[in-house]
mmCIF file of the N, C-alpha and C atoms, coordinates in Angstrom:
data_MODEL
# 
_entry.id   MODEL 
# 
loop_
_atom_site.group_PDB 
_atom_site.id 
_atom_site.type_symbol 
_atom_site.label_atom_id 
_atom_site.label_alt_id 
_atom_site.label_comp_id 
_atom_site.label_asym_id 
_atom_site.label_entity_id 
_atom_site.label_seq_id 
_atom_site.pdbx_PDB_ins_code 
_atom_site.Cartn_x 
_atom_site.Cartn_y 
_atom_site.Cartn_z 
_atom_site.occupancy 
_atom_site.B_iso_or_equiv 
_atom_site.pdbx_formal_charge 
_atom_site.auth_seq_id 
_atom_site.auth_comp_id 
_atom_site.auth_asym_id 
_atom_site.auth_atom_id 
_atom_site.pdbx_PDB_model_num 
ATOM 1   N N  . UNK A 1 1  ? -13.674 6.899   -12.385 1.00 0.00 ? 1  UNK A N  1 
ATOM 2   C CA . UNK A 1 1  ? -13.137 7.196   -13.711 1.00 0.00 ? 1  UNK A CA 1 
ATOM 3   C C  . UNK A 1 1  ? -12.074 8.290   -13.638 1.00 0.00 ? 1  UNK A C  1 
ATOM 4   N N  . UNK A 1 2  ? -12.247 9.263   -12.610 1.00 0.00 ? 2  UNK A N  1 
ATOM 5   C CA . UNK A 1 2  ? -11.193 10.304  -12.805 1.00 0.00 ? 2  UNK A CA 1 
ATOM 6   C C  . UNK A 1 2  ? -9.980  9.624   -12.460 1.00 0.00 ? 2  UNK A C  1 
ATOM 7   N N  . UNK A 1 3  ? -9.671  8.675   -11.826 1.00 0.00 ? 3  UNK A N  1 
ATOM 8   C CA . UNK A 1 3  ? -8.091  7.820   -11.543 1.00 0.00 ? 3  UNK A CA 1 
ATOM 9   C C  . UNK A 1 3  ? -7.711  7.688   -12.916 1.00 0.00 ? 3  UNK A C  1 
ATOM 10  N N  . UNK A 1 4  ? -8.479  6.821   -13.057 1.00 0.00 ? 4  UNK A N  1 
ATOM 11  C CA . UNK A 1 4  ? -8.266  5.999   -14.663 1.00 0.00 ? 4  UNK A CA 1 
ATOM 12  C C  . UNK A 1 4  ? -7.673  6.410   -15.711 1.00 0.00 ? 4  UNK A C  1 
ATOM 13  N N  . UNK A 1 5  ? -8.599  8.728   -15.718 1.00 0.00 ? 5  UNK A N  1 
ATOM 14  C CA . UNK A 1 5  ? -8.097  8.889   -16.890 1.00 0.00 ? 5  UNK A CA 1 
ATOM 15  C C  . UNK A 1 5  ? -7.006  10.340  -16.695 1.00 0.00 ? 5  UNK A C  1 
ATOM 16  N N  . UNK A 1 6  ? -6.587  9.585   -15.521 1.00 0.00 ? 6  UNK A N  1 
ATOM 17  C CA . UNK A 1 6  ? -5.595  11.019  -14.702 1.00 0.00 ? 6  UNK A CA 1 
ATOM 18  C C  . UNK A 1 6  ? -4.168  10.471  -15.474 1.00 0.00 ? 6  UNK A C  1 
ATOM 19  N N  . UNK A 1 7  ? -3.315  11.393  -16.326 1.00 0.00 ? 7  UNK A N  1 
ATOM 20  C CA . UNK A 1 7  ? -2.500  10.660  -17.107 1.00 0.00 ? 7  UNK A CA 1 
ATOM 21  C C  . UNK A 1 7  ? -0.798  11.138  -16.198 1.00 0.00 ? 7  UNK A C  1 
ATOM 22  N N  . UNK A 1 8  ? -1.232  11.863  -15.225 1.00 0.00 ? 8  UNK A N  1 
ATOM 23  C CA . UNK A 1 8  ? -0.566  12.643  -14.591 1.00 0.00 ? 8  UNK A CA 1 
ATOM 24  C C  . UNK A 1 8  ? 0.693   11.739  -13.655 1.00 0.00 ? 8  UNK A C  1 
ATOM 25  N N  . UNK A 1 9  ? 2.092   11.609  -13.849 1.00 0.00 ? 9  UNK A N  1 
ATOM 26  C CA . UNK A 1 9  ? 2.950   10.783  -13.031 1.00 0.00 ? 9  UNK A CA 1 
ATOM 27  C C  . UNK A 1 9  ? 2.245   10.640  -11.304 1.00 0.00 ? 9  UNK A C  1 
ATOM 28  N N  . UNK A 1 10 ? 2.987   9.346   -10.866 1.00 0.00 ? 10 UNK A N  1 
ATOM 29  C CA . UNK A 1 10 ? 2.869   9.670   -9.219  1.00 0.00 ? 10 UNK A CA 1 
ATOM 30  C C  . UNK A 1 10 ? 4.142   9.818   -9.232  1.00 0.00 ? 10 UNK A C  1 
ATOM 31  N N  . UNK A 1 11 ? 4.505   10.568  -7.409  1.00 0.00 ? 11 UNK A N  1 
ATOM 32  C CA . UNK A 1 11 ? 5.462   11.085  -7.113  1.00 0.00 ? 11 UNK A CA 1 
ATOM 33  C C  . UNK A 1 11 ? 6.170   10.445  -6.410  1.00 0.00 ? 11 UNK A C  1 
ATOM 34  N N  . UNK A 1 12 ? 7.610   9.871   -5.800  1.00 0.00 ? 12 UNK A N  1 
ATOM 35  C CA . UNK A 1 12 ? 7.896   8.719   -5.429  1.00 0.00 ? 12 UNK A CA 1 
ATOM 36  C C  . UNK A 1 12 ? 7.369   8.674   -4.546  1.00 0.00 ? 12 UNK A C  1 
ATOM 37  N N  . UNK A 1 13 ? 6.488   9.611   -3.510  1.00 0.00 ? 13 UNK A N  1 
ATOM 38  C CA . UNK A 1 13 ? 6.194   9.164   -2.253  1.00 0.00 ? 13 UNK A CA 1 
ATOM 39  C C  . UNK A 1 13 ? 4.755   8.557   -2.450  1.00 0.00 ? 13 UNK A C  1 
ATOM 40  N N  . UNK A 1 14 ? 4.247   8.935   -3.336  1.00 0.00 ? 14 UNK A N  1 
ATOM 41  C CA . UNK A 1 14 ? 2.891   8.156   -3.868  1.00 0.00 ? 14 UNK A CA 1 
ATOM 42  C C  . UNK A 1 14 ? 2.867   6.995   -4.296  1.00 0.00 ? 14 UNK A C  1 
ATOM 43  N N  . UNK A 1 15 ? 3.926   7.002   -5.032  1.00 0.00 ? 15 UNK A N  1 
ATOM 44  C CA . UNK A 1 15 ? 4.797   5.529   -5.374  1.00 0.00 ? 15 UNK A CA 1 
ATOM 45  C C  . UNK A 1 15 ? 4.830   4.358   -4.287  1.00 0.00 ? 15 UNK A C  1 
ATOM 46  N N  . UNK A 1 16 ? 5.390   4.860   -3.081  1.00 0.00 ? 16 UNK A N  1 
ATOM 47  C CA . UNK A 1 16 ? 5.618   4.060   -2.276  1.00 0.00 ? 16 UNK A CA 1 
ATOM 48  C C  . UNK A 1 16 ? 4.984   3.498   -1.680  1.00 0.00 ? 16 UNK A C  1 
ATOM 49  N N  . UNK A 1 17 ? 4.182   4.824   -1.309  1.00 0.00 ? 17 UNK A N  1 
ATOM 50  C CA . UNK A 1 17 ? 2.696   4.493   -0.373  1.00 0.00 ? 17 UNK A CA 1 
ATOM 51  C C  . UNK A 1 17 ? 1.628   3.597   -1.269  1.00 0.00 ? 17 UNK A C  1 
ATOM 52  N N  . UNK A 1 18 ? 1.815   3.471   -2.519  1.00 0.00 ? 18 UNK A N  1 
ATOM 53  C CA . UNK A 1 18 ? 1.047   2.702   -3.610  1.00 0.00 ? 18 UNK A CA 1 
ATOM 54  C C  . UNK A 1 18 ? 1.806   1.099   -3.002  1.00 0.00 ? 18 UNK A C  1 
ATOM 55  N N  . UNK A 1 19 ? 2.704   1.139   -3.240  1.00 0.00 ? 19 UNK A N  1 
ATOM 56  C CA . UNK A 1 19 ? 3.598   -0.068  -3.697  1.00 0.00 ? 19 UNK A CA 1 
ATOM 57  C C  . UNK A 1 19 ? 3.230   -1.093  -1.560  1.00 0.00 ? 19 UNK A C  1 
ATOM 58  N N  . UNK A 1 20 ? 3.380   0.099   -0.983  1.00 0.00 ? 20 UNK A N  1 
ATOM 59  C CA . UNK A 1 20 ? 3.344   -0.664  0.770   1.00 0.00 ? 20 UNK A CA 1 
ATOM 60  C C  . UNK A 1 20 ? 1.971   -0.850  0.721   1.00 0.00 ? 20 UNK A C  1 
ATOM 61  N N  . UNK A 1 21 ? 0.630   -0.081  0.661   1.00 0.00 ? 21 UNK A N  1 
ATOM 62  C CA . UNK A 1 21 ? -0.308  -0.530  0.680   1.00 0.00 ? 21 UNK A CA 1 
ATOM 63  C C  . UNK A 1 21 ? -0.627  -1.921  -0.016  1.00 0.00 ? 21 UNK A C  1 
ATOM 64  N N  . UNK A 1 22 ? -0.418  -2.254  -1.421  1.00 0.00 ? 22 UNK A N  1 
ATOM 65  C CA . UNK A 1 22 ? -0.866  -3.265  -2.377  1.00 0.00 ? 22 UNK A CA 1 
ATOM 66  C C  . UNK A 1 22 ? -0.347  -4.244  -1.274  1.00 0.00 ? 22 UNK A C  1 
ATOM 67  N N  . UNK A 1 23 ? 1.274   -4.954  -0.904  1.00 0.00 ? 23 UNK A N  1 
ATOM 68  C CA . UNK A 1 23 ? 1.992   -5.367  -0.536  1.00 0.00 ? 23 UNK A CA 1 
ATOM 69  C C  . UNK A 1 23 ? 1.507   -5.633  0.843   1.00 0.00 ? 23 UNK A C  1 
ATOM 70  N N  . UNK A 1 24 ? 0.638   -4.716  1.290   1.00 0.00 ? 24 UNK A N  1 
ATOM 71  C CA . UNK A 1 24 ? -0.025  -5.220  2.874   1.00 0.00 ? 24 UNK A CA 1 
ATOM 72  C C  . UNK A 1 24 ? -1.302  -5.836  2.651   1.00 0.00 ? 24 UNK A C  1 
ATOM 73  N N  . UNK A 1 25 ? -2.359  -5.459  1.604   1.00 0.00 ? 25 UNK A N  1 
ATOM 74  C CA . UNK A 1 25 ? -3.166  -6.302  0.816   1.00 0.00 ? 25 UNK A CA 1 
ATOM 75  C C  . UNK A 1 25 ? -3.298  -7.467  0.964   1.00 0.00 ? 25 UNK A C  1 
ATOM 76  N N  . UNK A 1 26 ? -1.423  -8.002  0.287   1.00 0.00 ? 26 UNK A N  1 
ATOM 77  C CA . UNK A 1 26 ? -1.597  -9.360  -0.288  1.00 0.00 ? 26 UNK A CA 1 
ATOM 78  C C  . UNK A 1 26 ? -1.504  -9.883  0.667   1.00 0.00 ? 26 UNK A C  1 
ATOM 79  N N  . UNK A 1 27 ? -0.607  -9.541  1.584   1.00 0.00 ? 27 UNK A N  1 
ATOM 80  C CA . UNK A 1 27 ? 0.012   -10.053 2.917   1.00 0.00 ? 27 UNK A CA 1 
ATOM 81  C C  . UNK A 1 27 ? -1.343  -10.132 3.888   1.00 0.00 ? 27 UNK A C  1 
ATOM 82  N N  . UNK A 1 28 ? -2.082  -9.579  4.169   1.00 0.00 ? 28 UNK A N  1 
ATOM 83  C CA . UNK A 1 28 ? -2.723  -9.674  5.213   1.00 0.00 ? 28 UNK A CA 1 
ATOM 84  C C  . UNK A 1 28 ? -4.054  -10.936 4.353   1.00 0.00 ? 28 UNK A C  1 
ATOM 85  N N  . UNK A 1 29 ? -4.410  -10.972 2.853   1.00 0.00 ? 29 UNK A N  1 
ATOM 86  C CA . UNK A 1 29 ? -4.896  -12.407 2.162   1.00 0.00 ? 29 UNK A CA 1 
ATOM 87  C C  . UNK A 1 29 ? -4.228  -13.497 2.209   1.00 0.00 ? 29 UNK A C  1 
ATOM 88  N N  . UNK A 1 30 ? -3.040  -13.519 2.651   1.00 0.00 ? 30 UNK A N  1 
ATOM 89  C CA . UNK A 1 30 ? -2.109  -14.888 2.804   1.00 0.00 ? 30 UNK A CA 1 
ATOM 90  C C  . UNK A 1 30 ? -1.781  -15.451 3.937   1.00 0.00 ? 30 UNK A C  1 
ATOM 91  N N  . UNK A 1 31 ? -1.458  -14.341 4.853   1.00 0.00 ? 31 UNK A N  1 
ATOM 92  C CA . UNK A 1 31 ? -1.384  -14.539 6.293   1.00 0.00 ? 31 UNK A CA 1 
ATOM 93  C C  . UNK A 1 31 ? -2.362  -13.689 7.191   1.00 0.00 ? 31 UNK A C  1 
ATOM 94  N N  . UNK A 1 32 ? -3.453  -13.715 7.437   1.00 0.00 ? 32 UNK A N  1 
ATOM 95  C CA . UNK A 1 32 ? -4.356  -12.839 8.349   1.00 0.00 ? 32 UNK A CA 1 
ATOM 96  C C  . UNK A 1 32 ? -4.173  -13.186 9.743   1.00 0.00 ? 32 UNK A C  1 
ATOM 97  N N  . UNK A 1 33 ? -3.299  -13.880 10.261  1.00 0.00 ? 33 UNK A N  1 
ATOM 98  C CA . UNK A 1 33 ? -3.015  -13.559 11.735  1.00 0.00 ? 33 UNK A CA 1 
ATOM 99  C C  . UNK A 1 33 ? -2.243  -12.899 11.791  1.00 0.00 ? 33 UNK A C  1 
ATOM 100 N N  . UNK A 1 34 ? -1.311  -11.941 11.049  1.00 0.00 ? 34 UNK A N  1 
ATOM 101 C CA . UNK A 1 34 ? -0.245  -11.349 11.449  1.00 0.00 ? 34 UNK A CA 1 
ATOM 102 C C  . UNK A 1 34 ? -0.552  -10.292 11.056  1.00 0.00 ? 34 UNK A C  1 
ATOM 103 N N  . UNK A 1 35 ? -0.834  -8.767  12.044  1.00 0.00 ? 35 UNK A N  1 
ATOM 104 C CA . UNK A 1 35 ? -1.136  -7.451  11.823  1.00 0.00 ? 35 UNK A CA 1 
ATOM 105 C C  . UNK A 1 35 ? -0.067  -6.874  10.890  1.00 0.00 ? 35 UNK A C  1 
ATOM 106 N N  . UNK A 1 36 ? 0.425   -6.754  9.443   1.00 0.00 ? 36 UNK A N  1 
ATOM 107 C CA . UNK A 1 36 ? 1.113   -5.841  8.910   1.00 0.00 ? 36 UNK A CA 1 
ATOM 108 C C  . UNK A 1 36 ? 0.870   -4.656  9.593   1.00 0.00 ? 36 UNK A C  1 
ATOM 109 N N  . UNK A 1 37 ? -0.692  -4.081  9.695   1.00 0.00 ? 37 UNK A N  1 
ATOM 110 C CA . UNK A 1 37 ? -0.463  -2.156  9.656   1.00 0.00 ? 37 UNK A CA 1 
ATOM 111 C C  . UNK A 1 37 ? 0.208   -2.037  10.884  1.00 0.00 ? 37 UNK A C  1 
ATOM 112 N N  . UNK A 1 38 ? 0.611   -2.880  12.017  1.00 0.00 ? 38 UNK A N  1 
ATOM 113 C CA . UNK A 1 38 ? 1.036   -2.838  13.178  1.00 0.00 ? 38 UNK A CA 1 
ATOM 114 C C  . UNK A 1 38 ? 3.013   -2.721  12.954  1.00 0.00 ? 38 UNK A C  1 
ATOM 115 N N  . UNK A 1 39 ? 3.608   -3.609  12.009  1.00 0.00 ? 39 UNK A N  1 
ATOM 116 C CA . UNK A 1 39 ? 4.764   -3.359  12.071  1.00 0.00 ? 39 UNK A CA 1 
ATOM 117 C C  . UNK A 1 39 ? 5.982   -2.116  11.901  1.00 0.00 ? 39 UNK A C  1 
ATOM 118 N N  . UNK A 1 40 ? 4.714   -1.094  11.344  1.00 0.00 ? 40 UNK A N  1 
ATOM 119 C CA . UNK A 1 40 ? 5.429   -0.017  11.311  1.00 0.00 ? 40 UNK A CA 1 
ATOM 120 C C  . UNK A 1 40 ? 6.056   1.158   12.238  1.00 0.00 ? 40 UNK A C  1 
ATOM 121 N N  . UNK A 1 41 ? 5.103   0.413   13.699  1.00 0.00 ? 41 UNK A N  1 
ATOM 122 C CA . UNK A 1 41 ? 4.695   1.288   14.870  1.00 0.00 ? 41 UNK A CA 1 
ATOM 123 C C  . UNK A 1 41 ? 6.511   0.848   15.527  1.00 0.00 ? 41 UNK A C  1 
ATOM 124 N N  . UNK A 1 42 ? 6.680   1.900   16.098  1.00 0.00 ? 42 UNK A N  1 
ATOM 125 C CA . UNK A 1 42 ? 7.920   1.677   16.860  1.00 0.00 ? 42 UNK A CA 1 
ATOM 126 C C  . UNK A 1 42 ? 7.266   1.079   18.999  1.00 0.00 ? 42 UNK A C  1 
ATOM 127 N N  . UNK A 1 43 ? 7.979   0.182   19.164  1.00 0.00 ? 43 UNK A N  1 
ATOM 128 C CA . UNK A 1 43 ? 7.411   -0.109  20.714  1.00 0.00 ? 43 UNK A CA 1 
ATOM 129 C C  . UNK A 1 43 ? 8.261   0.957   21.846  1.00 0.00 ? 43 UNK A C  1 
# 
């Protein structure tokens, strides 16, 4: 409940990190052979 009734902006970096998490979510329910949390890693 404290999320819910937190009326308080996010900050763009909260933003983002909101927006890449959801977005790896969907992605890893649509395609689960392909590691998203892996593409961020540099080789």
């Amino acid at each position: 409940m404290e999320v819910f009734n937190d009326s308080t902006a996010l900050t763009e970096e909260e933003l983002y990190d909101l927006r890449d998490r959801w977005a790896t979510c969907f992605l890893q329910l649509y395609n689960p052979e392909v590691d998203y949390d892996d593409a961020d890693e540099k080789d």
